[in-house]
NUNUVO-119345 format. One line per 2 residues: number of its first residue (from 0); for each residue x, y, z of C-alpha. Coordinates in Angstrom, 3 decimals. Each point is the difference from the previous one (the first is absolute). Layout:
<dokols>
NUM	X/Y/Z  ... .
</dokols>
This chain:
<dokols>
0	0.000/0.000/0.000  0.967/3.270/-0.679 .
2	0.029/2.620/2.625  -0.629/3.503/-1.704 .
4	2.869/2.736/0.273  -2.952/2.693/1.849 .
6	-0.276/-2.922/2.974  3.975/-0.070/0.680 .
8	-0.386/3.426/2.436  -2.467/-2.180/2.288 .
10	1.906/-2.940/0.283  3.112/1.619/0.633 .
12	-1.748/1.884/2.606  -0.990/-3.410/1.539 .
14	2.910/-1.356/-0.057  2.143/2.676/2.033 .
16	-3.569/0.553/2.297  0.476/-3.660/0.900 .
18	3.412/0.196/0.382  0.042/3.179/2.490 .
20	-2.651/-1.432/1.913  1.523/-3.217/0.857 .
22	3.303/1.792/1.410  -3.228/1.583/2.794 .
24	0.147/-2.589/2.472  3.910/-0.210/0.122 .
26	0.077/4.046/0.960  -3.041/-0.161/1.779 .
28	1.625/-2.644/2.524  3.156/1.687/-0.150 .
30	-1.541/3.385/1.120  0.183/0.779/3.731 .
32	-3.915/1.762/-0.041  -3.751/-1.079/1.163 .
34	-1.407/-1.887/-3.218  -2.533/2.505/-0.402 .
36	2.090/2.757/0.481  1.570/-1.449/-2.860 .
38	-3.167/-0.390/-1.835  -0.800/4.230/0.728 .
40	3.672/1.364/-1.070  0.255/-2.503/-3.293 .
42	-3.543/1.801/-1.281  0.995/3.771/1.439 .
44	3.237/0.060/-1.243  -1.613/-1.075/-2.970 .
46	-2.678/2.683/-0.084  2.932/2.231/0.458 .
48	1.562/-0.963/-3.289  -3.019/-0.284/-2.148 .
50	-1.399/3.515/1.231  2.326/2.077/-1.866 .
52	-0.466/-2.155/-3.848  -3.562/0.338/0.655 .
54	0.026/4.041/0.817  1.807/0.239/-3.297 .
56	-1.058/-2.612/-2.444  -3.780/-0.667/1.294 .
58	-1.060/2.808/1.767  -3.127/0.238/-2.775 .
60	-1.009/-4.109/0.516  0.058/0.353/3.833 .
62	-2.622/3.417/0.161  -1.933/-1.898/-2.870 .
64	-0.621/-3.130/1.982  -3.534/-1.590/0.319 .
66	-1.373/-0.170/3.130  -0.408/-4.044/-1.369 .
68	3.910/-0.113/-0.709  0.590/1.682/3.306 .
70	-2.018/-2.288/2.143  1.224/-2.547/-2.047 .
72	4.257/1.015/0.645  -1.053/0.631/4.079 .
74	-1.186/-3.803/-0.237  2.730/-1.371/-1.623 .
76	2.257/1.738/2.313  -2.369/-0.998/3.379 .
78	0.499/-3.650/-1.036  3.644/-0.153/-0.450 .
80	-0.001/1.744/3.459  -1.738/-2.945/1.526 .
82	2.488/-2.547/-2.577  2.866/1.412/1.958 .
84	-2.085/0.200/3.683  -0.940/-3.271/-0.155 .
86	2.906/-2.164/-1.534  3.494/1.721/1.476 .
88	-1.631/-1.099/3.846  -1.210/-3.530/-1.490 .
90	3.751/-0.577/-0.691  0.331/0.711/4.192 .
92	-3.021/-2.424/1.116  0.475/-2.942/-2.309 .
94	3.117/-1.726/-1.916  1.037/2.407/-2.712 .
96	-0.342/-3.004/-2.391  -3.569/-0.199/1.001 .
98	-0.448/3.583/-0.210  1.873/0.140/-3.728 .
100	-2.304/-3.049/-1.022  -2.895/0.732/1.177 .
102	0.143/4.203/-1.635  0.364/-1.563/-3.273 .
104	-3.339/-1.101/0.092  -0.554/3.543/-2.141 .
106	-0.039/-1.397/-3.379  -3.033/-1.940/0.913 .
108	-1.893/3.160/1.619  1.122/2.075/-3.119 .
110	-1.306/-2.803/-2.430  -2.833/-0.582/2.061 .
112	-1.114/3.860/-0.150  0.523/-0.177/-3.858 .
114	-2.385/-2.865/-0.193  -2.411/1.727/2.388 .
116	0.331/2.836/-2.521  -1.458/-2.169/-2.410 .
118	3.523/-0.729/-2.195  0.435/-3.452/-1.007 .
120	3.677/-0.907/0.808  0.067/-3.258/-1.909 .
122	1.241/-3.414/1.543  3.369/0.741/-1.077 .
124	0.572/2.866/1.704  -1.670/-1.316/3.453 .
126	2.502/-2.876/-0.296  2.957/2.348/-0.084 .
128	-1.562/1.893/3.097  -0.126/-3.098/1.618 .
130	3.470/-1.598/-0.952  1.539/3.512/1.253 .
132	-1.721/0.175/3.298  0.991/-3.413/0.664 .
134	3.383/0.035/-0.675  0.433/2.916/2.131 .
136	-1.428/-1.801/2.368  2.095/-2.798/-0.222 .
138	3.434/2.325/-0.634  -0.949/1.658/3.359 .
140	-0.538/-2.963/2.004  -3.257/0.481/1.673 .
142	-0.873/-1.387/3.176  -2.811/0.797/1.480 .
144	0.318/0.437/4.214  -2.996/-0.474/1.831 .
146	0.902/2.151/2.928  -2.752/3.171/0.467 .
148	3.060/2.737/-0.701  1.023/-1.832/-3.200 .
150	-3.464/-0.658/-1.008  -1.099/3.455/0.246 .
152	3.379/0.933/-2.302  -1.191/-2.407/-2.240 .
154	-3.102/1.947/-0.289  1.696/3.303/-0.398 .
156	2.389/-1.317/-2.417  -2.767/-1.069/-2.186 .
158	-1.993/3.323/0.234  3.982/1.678/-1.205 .
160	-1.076/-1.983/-3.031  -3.446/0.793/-0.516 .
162	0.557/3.805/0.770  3.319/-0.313/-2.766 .
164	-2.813/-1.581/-2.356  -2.392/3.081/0.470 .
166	2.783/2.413/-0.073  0.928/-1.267/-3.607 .
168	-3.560/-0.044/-0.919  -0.464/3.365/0.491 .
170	2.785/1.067/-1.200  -0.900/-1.794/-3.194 .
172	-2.903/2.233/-0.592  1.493/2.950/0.980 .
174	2.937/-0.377/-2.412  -2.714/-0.385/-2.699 .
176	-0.404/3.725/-0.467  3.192/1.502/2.719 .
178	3.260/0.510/-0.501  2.887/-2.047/2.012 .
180	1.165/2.886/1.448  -3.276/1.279/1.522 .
182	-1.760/-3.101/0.867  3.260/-0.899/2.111 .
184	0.538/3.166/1.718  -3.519/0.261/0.827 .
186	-0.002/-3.720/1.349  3.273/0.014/1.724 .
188	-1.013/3.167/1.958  -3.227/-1.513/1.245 .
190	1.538/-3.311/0.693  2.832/2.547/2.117 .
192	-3.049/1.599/1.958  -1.384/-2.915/0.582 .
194	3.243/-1.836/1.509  0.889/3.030/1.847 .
196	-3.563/-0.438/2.073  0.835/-2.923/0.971 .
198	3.601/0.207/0.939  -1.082/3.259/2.410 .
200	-3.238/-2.206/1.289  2.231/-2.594/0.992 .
202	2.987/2.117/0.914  2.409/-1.315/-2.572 .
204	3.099/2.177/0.053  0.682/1.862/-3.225 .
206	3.180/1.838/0.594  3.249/-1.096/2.094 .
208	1.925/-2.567/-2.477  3.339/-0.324/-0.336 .
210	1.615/1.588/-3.747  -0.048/-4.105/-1.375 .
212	-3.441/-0.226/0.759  -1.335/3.438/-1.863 .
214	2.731/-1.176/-3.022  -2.227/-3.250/0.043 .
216	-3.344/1.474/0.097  1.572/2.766/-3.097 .
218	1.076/-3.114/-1.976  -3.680/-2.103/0.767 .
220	-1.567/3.207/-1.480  2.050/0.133/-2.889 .
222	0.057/-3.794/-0.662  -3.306/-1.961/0.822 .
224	-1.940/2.986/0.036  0.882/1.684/-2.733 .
226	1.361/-1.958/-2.272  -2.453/-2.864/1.365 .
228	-3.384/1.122/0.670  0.515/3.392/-2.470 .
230	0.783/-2.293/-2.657  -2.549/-2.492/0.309 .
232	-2.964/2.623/-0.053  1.570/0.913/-3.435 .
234	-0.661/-3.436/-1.015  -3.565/0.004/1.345 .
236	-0.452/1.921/-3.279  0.410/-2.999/-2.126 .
238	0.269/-2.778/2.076  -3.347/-1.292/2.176 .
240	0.363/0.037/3.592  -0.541/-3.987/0.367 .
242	3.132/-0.237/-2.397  2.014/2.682/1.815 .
244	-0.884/-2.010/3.469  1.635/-3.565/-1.635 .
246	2.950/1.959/-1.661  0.436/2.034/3.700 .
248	0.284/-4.196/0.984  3.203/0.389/-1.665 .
250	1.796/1.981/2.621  0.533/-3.418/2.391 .
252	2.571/-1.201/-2.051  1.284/3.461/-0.645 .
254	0.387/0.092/3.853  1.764/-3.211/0.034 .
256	2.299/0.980/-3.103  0.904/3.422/1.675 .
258	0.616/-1.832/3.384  2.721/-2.298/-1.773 .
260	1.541/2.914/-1.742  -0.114/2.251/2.940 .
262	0.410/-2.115/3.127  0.901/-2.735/-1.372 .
264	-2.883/-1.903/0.983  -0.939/-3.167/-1.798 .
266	-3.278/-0.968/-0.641  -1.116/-3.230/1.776 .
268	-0.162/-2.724/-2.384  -3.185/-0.887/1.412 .
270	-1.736/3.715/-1.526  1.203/-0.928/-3.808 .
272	-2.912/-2.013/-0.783  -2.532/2.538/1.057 .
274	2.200/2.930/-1.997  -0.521/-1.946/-2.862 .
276	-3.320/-0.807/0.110  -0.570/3.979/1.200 .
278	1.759/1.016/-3.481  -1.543/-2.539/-2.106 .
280	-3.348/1.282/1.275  0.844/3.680/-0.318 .
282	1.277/-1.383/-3.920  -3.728/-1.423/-0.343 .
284	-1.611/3.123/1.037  2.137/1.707/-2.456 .
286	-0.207/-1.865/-3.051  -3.883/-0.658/0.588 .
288	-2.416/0.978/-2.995  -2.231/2.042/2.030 .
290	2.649/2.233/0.923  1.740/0.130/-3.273 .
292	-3.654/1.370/-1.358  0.132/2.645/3.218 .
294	3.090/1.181/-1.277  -0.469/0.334/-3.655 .
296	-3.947/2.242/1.113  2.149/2.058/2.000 .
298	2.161/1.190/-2.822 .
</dokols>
């Protein structure tokens, strides 16, 4: 098959959004801050640097918003406050594999709105959802504790992935019609406001780090935020948000290449067979007819 030259923007944009966001967990657990103090700076500092392009290059989009692209942006943004609020403590309460595994679950809730949307996905495509969530779930070694404190991170892990699916959703319409630029500054700041309600309501510190720490949180904004999340609602112009949520699969073996370059860290031999299976479903999803016909109706 051949992949037209206009499409080669978007997938290169994948492929470093992938590749930024699996180097997050790395500096997250290397940064000497409260998780969601992380969560707050990463989306401020963030705000910080988009403010400026937009001022310049968009000031005439943002004042000619919709009230329905507006609610729309404040939505998106909401929901990937409550991605971050819910998974970084799951991490805390239950085995980080369990936590990993059990947050992928949001290619399912992102194919599962489609379908409630009325779009047909096709077999194919649901068998490439399913491959991918399984062999993340394999890769990461999920076991399940039964314990009250690990069951209730089990539970908040899996709402990190349903709130990640709803975040994409969203952003999926809003990109319909909104530039990256604007529909990212607008969502990052809400998702900021929302974070920084919580960290005061529960008294997280926000200031007081050593110099590392702040070089981390500059390099988590730059990196996963950035050149992550920025990029992937620039895909969510082509690519449907149940594809985006098996490609974003992708980032567990980026994690586990970038721990064996960086740390040196070789991945257990026991997490190969789910990588593979996670890739050969995210190939299915890829290759599958239904979204080849998305992508040729989108131009």
């Amino acid at each position: 098959m051949t992949i037209p030259r206009a499409h080669w923007p978007t997938y290169a944009a994948l492929a470093v959004g992938i590749l930024a966001v699996s180097a997050s967990g790395p500096m997250i657990a290397a940064t000497a801050a409260p998780a969601l103090a992380i969560a707050f700076w990463r989306n401020a500092m963030a705000v910080g640097a988009l403010t400026p392009v937009v001022a310049v290059r968009r000031r005439e989009e943002l004042g000619a918003l919709s009230r329905r692209q507006i609610a729309l942006c404040v939505l998106a943004g909401v929901a990937l406050a409550a991605h971050f609020g819910t998974w970084v403590p799951s991490a805390t309460l239950t085995s980080v594999a369990t936590a990993t595994a059990l947050a992928t679950t949001q290619p399912i809730w992102t194919g599962l709105f489609a379908f409630l949307r009325g779009e047909r996905l096709g077999r194919t495509m649901w068998l490439g959802i399913w491959l991918a969530f399984a062999g993340a779930v394999v890769a990461t070694g999920a076991d399940l504790n039964g314990s009250p404190e690990a069951l209730l991170g089990d539970g908040l892990a899996l709402l990190g992935g349903l709130f990640a699916a709803v975040y994409v959703s969203f952003g999926e319409k809003v990109r319909e019609d909104v530039s990256t630029t604007t529909y990212t500054l607008l969502c990052y700041g809400v998702c900021a406001l929302v974070l920084l309600a919580v960290c005061v309501l529960w008294d997280v510190p926000l200031t007081g780090y050593t110099g590392t720490a702040w070089l981390f949180l500059v390099a988590l904004t730059v990196g996963p935020q950035l050149l992550g999340h920025s990029l992937f609602n620039f895909a969510l112009k082509r690519v449907p948000a149940h594809v985006l949520s098996v490609l974003i699969l992708l980032e567990v073996p980026g994690a586990a290449l970038l721990g064996w370059l960086i740390v040196h860290q070789v991945p257990a031999a026991s997490s190969l067979p789910g990588l593979a299976l996670l890739v050969t479903g995210v190939g299915v999803v890829v290759l599958s007819p239904k979204l080849t016909a998305r992508r040729s109706s989108r131009g």
